[in-house]
C-alpha positions in Angstrom: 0.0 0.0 0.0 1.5 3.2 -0.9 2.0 6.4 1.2 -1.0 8.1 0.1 -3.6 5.5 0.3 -2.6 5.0 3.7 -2.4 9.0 4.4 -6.3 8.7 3.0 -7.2 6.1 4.9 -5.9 7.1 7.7 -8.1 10.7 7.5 -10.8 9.0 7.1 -10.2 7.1 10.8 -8.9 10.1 11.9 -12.5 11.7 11.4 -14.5 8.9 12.4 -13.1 8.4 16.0 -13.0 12.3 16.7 -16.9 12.6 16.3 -17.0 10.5 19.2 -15.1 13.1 21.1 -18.4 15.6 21.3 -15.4 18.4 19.5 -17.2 20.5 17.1 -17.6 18.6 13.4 -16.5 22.0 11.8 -13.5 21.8 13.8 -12.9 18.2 13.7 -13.1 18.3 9.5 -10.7 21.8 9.5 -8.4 20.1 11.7 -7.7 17.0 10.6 -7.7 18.4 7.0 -4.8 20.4 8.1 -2.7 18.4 9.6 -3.1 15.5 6.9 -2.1 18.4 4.8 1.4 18.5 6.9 1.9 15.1 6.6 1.7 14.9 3.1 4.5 17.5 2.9 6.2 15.3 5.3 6.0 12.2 3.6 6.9 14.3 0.0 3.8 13.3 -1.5 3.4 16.8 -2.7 7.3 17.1 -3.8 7.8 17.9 -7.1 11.2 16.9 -8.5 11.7 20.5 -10.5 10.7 23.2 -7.8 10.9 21.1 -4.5 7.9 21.4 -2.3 4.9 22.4 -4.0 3.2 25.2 -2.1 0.7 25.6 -4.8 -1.4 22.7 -3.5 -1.4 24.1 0.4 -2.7 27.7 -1.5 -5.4 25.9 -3.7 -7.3 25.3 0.2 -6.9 29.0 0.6 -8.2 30.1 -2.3 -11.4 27.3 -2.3 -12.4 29.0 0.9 -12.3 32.1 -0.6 -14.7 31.1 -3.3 -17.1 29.7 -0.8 -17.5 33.4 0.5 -17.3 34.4 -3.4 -20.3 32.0 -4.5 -23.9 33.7 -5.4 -25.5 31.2 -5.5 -25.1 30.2 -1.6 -26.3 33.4 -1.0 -29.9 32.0 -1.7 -29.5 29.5 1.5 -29.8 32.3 4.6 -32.4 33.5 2.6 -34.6 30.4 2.4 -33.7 29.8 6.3 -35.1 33.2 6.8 -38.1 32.4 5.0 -38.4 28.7 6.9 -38.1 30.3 10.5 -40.4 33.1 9.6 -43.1 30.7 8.3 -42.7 29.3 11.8 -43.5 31.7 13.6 -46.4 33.3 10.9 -49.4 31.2 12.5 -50.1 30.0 8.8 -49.5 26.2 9.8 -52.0 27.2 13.1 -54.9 28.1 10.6 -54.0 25.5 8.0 -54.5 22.4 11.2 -58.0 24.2 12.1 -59.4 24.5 8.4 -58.2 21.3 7.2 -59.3 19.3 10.4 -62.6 20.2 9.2 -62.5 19.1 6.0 -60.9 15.6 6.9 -63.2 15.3 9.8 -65.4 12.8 8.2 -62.5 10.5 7.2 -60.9 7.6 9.6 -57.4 8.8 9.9 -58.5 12.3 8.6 -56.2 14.0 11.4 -53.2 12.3 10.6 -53.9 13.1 6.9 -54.2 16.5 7.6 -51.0 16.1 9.5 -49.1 14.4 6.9 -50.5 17.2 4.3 -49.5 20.3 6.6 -45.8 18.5 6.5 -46.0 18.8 2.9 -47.0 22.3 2.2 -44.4 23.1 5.2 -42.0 21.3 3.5 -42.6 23.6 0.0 -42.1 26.6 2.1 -39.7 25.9 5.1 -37.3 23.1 4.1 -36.4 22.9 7.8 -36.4 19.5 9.3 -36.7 20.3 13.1 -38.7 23.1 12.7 -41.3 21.5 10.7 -41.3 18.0 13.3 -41.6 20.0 16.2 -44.0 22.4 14.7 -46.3 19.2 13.9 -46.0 17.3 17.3 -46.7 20.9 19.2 -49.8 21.4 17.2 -51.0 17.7 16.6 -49.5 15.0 19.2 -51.9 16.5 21.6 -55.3 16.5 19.3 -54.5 13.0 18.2 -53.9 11.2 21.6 -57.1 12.7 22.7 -58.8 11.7 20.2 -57.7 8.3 20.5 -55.3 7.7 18.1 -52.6 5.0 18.4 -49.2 6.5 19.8 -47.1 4.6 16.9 -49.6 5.8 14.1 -49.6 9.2 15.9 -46.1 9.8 16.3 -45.0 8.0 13.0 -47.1 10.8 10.9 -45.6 13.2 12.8 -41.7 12.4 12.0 -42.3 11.2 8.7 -44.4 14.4 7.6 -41.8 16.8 9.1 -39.2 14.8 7.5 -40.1 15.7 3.6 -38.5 19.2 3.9 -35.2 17.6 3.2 -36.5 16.6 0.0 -39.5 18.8 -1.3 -38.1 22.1 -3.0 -36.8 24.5 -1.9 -35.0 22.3 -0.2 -31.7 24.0 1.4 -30.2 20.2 1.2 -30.7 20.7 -2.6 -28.8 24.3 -2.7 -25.8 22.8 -1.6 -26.1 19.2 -3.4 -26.1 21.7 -6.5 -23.3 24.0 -5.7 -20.9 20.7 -4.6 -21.7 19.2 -8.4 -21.7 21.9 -10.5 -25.4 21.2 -11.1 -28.3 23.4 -12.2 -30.3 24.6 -9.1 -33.3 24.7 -11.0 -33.0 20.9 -12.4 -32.1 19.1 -8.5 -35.8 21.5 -7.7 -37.8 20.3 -10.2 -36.3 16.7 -9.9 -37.0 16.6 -6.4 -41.1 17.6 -7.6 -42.3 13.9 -8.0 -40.5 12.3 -6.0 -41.9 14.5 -3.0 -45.0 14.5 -3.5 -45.1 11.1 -4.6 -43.9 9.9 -1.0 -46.4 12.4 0.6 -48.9 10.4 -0.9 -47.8 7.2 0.0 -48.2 8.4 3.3 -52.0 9.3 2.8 -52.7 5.7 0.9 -51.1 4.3 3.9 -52.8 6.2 6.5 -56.0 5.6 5.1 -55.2 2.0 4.4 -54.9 1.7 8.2 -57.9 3.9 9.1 -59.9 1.2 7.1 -58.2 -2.1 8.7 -57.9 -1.1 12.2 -60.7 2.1 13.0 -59.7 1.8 16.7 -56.3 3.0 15.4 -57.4 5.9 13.7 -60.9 7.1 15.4 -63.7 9.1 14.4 -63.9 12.4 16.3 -67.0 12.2 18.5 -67.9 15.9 17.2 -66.8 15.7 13.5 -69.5 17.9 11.6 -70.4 17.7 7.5 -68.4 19.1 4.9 -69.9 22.2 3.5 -69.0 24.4 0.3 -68.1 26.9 3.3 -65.6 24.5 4.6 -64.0 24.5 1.7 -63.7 27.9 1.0 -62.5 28.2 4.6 -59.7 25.8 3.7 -58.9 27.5 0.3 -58.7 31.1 2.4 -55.9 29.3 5.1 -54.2 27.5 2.1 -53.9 30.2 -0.9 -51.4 32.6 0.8 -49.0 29.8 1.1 -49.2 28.2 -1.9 -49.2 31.9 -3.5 -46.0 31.9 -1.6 -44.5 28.5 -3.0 -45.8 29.4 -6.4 -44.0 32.5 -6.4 -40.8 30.6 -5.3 -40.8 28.0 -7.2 -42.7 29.2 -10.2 -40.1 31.6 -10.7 -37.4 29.6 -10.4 -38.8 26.7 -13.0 -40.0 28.8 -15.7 -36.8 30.9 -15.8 -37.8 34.6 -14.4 -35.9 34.5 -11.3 -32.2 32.7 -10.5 -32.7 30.4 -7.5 -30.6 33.4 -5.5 -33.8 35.7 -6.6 -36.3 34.0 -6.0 -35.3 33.3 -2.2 -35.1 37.2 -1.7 -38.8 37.0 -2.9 -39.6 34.4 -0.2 -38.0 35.9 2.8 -39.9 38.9 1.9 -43.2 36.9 1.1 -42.8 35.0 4.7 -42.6 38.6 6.0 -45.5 39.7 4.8 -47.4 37.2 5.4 -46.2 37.0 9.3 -47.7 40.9 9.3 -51.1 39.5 7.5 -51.3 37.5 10.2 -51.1 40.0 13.2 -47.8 37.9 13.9 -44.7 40.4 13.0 -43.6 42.3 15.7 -39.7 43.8 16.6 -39.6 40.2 19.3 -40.0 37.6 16.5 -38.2 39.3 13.8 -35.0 39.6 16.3 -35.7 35.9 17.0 -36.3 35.3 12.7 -32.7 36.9 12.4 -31.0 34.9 15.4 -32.0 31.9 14.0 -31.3 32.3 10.9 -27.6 33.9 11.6 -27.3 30.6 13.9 -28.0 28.2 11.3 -26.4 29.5 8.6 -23.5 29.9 10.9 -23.8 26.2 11.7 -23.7 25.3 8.1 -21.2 27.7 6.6 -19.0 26.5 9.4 -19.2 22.9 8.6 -18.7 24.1 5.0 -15.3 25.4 5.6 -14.3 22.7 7.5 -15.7 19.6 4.8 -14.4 21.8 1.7 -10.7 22.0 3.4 -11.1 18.0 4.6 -12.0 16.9 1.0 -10.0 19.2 -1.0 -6.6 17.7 1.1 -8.0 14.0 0.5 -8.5 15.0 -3.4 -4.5 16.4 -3.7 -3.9 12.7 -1.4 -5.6 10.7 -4.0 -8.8 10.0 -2.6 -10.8 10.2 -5.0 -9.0 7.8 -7.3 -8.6 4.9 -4.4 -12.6 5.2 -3.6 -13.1 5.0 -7.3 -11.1 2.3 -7.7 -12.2 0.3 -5.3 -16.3 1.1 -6.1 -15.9 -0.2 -9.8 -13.5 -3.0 -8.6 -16.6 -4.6 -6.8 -18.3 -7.7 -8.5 -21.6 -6.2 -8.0 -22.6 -4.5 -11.5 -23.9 -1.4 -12.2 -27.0 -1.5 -9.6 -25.4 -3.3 -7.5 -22.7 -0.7 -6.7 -25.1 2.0 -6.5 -26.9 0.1 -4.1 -23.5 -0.4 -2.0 -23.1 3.6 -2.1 -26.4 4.5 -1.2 -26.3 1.6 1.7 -23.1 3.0 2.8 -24.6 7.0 2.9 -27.5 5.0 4.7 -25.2 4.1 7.4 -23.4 7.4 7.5 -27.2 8.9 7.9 -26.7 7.1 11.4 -23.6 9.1 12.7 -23.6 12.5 10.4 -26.0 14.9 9.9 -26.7 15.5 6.1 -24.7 18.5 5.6 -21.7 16.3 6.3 -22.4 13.9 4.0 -23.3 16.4 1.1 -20.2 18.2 1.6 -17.6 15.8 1.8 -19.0 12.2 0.4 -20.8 13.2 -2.4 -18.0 14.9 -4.3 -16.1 12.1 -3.8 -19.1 9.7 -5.3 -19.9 11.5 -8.3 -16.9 10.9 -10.1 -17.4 6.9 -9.7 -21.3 7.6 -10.6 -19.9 9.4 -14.1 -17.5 5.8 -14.5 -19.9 3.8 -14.6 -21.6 4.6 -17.7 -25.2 4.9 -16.5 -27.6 5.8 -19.6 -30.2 8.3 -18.4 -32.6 9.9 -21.1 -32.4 13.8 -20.3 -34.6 14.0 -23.3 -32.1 16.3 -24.8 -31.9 19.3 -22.3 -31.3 18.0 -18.8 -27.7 18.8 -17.9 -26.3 15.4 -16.2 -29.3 13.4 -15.8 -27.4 10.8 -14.2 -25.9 13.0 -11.8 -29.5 14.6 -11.1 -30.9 11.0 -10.6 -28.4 10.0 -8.5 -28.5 13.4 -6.1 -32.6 12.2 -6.1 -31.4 8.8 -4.7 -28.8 10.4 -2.3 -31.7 12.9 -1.2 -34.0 10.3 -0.6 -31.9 7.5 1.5 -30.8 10.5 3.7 -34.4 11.1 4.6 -34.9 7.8 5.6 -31.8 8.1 7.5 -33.7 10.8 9.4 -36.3 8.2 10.8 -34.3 5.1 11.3 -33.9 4.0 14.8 -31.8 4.2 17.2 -30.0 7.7 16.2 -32.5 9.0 13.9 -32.5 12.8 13.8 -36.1 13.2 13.3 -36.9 11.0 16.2 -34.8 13.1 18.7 -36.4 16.3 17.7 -39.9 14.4 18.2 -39.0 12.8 21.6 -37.8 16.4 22.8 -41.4 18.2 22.5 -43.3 15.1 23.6 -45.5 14.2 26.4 -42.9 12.5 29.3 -45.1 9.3 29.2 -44.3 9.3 25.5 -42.0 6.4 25.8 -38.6 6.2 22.3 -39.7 2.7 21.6 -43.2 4.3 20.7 -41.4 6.5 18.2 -39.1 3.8 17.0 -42.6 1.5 15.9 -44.4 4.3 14.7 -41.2 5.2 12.2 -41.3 1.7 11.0 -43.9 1.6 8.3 -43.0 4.8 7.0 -39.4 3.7 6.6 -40.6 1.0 5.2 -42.6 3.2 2.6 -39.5 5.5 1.7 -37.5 2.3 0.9 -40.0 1.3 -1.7 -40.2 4.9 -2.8 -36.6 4.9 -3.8 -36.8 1.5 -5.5 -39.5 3.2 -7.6 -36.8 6.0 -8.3 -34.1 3.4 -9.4 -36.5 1.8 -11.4 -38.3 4.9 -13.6 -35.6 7.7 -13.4 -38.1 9.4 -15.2 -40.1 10.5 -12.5 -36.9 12.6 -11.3 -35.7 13.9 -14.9 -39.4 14.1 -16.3 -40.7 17.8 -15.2 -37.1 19.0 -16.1 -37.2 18.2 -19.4 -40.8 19.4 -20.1 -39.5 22.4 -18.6 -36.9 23.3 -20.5 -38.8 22.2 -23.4 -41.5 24.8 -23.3 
């Protein structure tokens, strides 16, 4: 084995046993970047023969930081924060529970559908993951065990619903998955389209399915009146300023008018306004809209810096190559390896958040993804459609990864808002089914890679 592989190898250790140290990931990725930076000068593996040590390579991780800071289009992710936090705290998802109760009223299981389609208009306008799980739980968990739902039913649409802002546009997961692959924005948003709201409807079928089979799991509430045309409109009135919101987000985006970048300004604002509709805005919760988002977006550009010098070093140590090698070494085929990688991210899912894995395994991935000669239809004008099929795959395995037991994040941010009699091994059966329904969700996606490259093309076609 030569000095590099080992140098690589050894990084990758390195990283894996300081996590378990509780030191900051940022600092952890920075740190050991840098000093496997050293000992690459120390074992000469950046020596050249004519000018000696090559202090070009140590400048290229000065300069890549730079052009994190230098990037527009991250400039669109404190903006969608902004516009996630300030949703929050707008009172829209207060009104859309109370209108869309009604309507579902009638329906066994019509709560946790209204749940589980809450989680999806949250998830086209926030994008948080925490946020929208503890936003659901503080506003449903209660409503449904008094009404007599099961706990694991209960708390399963809870996690899974909050979970589909990693995935639903405008995801912040996507920003970034777009700027570390030189991919269009605008493609990863509409690719992700399907796919989302595919998997919230899985969740419906499934809810229902089980309001059918087992009623006592999903009861009747004793004082459920009729559906009338005024419920309706009541439910259009809570519902059309936030999907006037998302359309103005998204719509822009997909049909060209505004740059991702843009149309995030446009949100922010929108989310603004529509906390001052709502008699919400005041100087208290904008000074808590700002501290969150400067938090977050501290959180992430931190962990940015840190994974960009960490994968950059491995890069100039060969990394790259030896995972590639090894990847289309294995007697697996095609599928098969891309069923090892996205097993292997599954695992990851366990230990890293996602912002980790985007940043510093999925550079390193999309080189083998390019070897092996995967031939994906992007009907003439998708850029990469292998690449944006395989981000859709990444995307979706780290959502599961969310609600898998015992370290999913989801779970955590569930277990911290519920009742103390809520007991994790509730949480951990409720998840189970859903998992279970994500899993055959991205067997569909490996299967038709049409229904991520589809609305792209017929995008860019009109």
């Amino acid at each position: 084995m030569e000095a590099n592989e080992i140098l690589v190898i050894g990084m990758f250790l390195s990283f894996i046993v300081l996590l378990f140290t509780g030191i900051p990931v940022a600092w952890i990725l920075g740190g050991v970047g840098v000093i496997f930076a050293g000992l690459g000068y120390l074992s000469d593996i950046y020596f050249d023969t004519i000018t000696g040590i090559d202090y070009l390579t140590l400048g290229l991780v000065v300069n890549r930081l730079y052009k994190i800071m230098d990037n527009w289009i991250l400039v669109a992710l404190p903006m969608f924060i902004f516009m996630g936090i300030m949703l929050d705290k707008s009172g829209v998802a207060e009104k859309l529970m109370e209108s869309m109760q009604e309507l579902f009223g009638k329906v066994r299981g019509g709560l946790a559908i209204t749940v589980t389609t809450i989680g999806i208009i949250l998830a086209a306008s926030t994008g948080i993951v925490g946020a929208s799980v503890v936003l659901l739980a503080v506003m449903s968990l209660p409503a449904m065990l008094a009404q007599g739902y099961s706990r694991p039913l209960a708390l399963g649409t809870i996690a899974s619903a909050g979970t589909l802002g990693i995935l639903i546009p405008p995801s912040i997961m996507l920003v970034i998955m777009a700027d570390q692959l030189a991919l269009s924005v605008g493609d990863l948003f509409m690719g992700a389209v399907i796919p989302g709201l595919m998997l919230g409807a899985f969740y419906i079928i499934y809810i229902a399915g089980v309001g059918i089979v087992s009623p006592k799991s999903a009861p009747l509430p004793k004082d459920a009146k009729p559906v009338t045309i005024w419920t309706v409109l009541k439910v259009f009135k809570s519902t059309l300023p936030t999907l006037a919101l998302i359309v103005m987000v998204l719509g822009s985006i997909f049909v060209g008018i505004a740059t991702p970048t843009e149309a995030s300004g446009v949100g922010a604002l929108g989310a603004t306004l529509l906390a001052w509709y709502n008699k919400r805005l005041n100087f208290d919760v904008l000074k808590d809209v700002i501290k969150g988002s400067f938090n977050t977006t501290a959180y992430i550009f931190a962990i940015f810096i840190g994974a960009t010098c960490f994968s950059l070093v491995m890069r100039e140590l060969g990394g790259d190559e030896l995972i590639e090698s090894f990847l289309t070494g294995l007697p697996f085929g095609t599928y098969g390896i891309i069923a090892f990688i996205l097993g292997v991210i599954f695992i990851l899912g366990f230990f890293l958040d996602w912002i980790e894995i985007t940043l510093i395994v999925l550079p390193l991935l999309a080189p083998v993804v390019k070897a092996l000669g995967i031939d994906i239809d992007g009907y003439g004008v998708v850029d990469n459609p292998e690449l944006v099929w395989f981000v859709m795959l990444v995307a979706m395995t780290l959502q599961t990864s969310f609600l898998t037991p015992p370290v999913g994040f989801s779970l955590f941010y569930l277990k911290g808002v519920c009742p103390p009699t809520i007991k994790l091994v509730e949480i951990y059966k409720g998840v189970i089914p859903f998992i279970i329904i994500q899993l055959i969700a991205l067997l569909l996606l490996v299967v038709w890679p049409d229904l991520v490259v589809w609305l792209p093309a017929q995008t860019y076609a009109k």
